[in-house]
N, C-alpha and C positions, 0 to 999 in steps of 0.2 A: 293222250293215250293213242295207240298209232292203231292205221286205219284197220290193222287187222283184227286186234281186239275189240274195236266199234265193230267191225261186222261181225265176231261172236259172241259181243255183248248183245247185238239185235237179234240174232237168233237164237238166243237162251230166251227171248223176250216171247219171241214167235211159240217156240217148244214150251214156255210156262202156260203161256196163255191155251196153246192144244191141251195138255197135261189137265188143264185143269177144267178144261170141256169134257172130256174124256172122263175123269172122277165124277162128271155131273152129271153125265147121263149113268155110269153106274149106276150113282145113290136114286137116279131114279127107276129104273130098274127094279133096285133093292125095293124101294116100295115101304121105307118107315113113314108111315102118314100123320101129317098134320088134321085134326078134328077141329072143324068148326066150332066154335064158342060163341057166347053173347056180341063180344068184344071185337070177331075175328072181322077182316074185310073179307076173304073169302066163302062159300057157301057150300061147295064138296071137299071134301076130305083130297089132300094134295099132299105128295109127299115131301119129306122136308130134310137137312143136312146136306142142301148142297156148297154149305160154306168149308165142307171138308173138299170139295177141291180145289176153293179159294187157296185156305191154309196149309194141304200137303203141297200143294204147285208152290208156293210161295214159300213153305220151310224148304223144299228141295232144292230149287234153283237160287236162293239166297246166298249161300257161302259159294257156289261159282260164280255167280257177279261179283261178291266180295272180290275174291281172285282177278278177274277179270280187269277189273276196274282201280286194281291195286290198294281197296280197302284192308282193313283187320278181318280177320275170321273171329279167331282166337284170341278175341280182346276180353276184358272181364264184361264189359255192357254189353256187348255179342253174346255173351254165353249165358248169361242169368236173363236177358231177353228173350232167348229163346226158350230157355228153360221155365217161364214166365207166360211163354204164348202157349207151349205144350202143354203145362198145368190146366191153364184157365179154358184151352180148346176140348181138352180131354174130359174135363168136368161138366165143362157143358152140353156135349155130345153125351154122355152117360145121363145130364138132366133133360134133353130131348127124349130119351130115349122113357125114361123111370120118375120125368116130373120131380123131381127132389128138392126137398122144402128150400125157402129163401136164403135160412142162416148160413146152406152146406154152399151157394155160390158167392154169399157177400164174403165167407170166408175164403174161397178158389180165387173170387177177386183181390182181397182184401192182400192174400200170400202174392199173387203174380205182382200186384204193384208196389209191392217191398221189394221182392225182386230186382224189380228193374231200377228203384230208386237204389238199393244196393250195388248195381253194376256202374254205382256214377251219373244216371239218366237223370238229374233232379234240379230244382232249382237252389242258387246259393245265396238268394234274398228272401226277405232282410236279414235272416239268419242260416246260415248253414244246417242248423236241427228243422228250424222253421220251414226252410226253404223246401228240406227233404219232406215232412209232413204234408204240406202244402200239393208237396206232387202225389204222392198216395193217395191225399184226397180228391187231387185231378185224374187220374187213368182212374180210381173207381168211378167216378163222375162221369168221366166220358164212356169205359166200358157199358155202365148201365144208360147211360144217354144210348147210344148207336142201339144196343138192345130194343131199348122202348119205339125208339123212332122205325125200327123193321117192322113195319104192319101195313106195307102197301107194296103192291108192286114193283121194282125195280128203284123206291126211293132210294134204299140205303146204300146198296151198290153202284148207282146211277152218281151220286152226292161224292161215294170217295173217292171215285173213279177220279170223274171232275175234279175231284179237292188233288189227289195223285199225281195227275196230269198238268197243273197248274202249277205244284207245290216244285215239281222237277222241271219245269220251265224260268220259275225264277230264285231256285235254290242256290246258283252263282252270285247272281246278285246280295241274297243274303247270305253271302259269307260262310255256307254248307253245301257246297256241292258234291257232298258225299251221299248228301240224300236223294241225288236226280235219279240213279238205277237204282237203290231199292224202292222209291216212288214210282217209276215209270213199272217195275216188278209188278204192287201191287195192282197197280190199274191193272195190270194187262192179265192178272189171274182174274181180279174181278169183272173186266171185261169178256173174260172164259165163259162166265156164271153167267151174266146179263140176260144174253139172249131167251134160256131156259127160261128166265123170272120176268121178262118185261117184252110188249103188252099183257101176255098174257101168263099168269104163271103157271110153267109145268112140274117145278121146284120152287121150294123156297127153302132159304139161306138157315135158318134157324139159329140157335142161338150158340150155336159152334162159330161159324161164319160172322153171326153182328158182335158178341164177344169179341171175338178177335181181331178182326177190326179196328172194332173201338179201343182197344188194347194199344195195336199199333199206331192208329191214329192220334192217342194221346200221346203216346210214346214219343214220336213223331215234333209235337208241338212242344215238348218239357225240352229236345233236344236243340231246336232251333232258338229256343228261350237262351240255352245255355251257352251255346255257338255262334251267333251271329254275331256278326260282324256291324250290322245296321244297329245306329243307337235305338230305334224304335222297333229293330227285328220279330223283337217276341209277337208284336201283332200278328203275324203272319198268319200263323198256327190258328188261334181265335177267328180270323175273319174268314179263314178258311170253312172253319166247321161253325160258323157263325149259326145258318139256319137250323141247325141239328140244337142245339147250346138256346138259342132263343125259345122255340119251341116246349123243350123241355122245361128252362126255369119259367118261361110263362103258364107254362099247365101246373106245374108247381104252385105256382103262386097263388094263380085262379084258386085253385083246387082248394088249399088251405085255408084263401078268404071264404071260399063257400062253405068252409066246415064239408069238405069231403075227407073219409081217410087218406093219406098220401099212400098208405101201402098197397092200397087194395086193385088190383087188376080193376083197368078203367077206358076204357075210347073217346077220351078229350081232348087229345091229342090236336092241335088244328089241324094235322092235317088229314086226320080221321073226321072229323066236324067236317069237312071238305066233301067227303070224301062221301062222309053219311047223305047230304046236303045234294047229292048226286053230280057233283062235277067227275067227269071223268079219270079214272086212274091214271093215262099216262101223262094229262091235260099236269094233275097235281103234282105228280114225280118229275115231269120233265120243268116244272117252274120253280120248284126244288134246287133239280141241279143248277139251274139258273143262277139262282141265290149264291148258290156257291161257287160260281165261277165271278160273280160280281162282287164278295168277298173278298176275292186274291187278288182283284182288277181294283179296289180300294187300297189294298193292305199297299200294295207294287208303288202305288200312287202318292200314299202319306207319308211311309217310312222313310222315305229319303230327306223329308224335309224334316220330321224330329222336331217341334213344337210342340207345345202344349193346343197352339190352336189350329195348326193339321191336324193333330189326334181328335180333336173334340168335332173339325168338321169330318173327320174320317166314321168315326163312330156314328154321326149325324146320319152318315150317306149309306153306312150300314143297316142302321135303325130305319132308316125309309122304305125298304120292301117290304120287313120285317109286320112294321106298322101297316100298309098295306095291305099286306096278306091277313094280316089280324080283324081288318077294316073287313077284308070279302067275306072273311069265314061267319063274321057278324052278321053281316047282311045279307049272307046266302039261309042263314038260320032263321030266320025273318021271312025270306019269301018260300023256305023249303025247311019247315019246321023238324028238328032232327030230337024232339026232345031234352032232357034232362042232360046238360053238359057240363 
């Protein structure tokens, strides 16, 4: 790409990342407030939707990076993506606002990840029908994943940013380097947000903002799966959003052996157990992001070589923080008893 498009590829980067500072201090402004609950980690009412200046910065400047960078605009998976991230952000900005039962966003989810598996975004193993199922069940999986996991400070923003910035650093290598500027995009809107939410938060992202995320971040890893070039590529995605994906199916799990409800609103989470436990918020967020940058320093590290026993020490090497962090959250409950978890 010649040097003159690089320099207004980086300043659409610049102008996202303002744009989307700019919508965040509106929404707070605006003043729709978040209420403390049993569950919450915070303790005064904070206002919240500031993932609407994640998602309008990042629907805005996306088709002129397209351009820019001599991608598609106007492809079908561009366009039912997008039509897919407006559904699911719209709906959920509306259940911010009006609290609206389960069924009306499993169903917002349930339409966006047809969508996108409709634009082509899908897996074609083992089966083509298969493959596409398979993806459905992963964006809703991840959308409500990145959801649950938004209950601390600057985790969840903190974690894609990282996963963003890492994913556009070695997306040549895997055989997609169409994903570096819309990856580097979203860092740089959710780096807009950050500062509002982390140490301290002045906003929080709500479930406009982790939806959609999680949307694209699934999105994200169904396409590298499809794309790459590396025979062990598809890791990528996975190791990336490893501690988000861990977390989750481990409170799952827990939760189910305890005979807890899986549906019922809950603070199990480890990294709420952490959190409860009184380790510090940015101490738990910022060892978060960690995770996820040692994910992609894994993923960089195994796929080249394509074995069964790379992959099995790679997963190993993965599974060792994971376990760790599992280890402290134990042992912090132990000397700083947080109750019924």
């Amino acid at each position: 790409m010649p040097f003159f498009f690089h320099a207004l590829a980086f300043f659409c980067l610049f102008c996202a990342t303002v744009l989307s500072a700019a919508l965040v201090r509106r929404m707070i402004r605006l003043a729709i407030m978040d209420h403390p609950v049993h569950r919450s980690a915070h303790a005064t009412p904070t206002p919240k939707g500031g993932g609407i200046g994640v998602m309008v910065a990042f629907g805005l400047f996306f088709p002129l990076m397209q351009l820019l960078t001599g991608q598609p605009v106007l492809s079908l998976s561009c366009l039912l993506t997008a039509c897919a991230l407006v559904l699911l952000c719209s709906v959920s900005w509306l259940d911010d606002l009006y609290q609206w039962p389960p069924t009306i966003k499993l169903a917002a989810q349930t339409a966006a990840a047809c969508m996108v598996v409709g634009g082509g975004i899908s897996l074609s193993w083992p089966t083509p029908l298969a493959g596409a199922i398979l993806s459905g069940l992963w964006l809703i999986f991840m959308t409500n994943a990145t959801n649950f996991m938004d209950g601390l400070n600057g985790l969840i923003a903190g974690c894609l940013s990282c996963a963003a910035v890492a994913l556009a650093f070695v997306a040549p290598a895997f055989g997609v380097p169409e994903l570096q500027w819309p990856s580097l995009l979203l860092a740089c809107c959710l780096l807009g947000f950050l500062p509002f939410n982390f140490p301290h938060a002045r906003i929080f992202m709500g479930d406009v903002g982790s939806q959609g995320c999680g949307l694209l971040a699934g999105t994200a890893v169904l396409y590298i799966a499809s794309h790459t070039t590396q025979p062990g590529g598809w890791l990528l995605g996975p190791a990336l959003l490893f501690p988000l994906i861990y977390d989750v199916v481990f409170t799952l799990i827990r939760r189910c052996c305890a005979g807890h409800p899986l549906l019922r609103a809950h603070r199990g989470h480890l990294y709420q157990i952490l959190h409860r436990s009184h380790v510090p918020v940015p101490v738990v967020s910022a060892l978060e992001w960690c995770m996820t940058l040692w994910g992609g320093a894994i993923a960089s590290l195994v796929v080249p070589t394509a074995n069964i026993w790379a992959s099995a020490g790679g997963l190993a090497l993965l599974m060792l923080p994971q376990l760790a962090w599992t280890a402290f959250a134990v042992a912090r409950t132990r000397t700083h008893p947080v109750g019924r978890w």
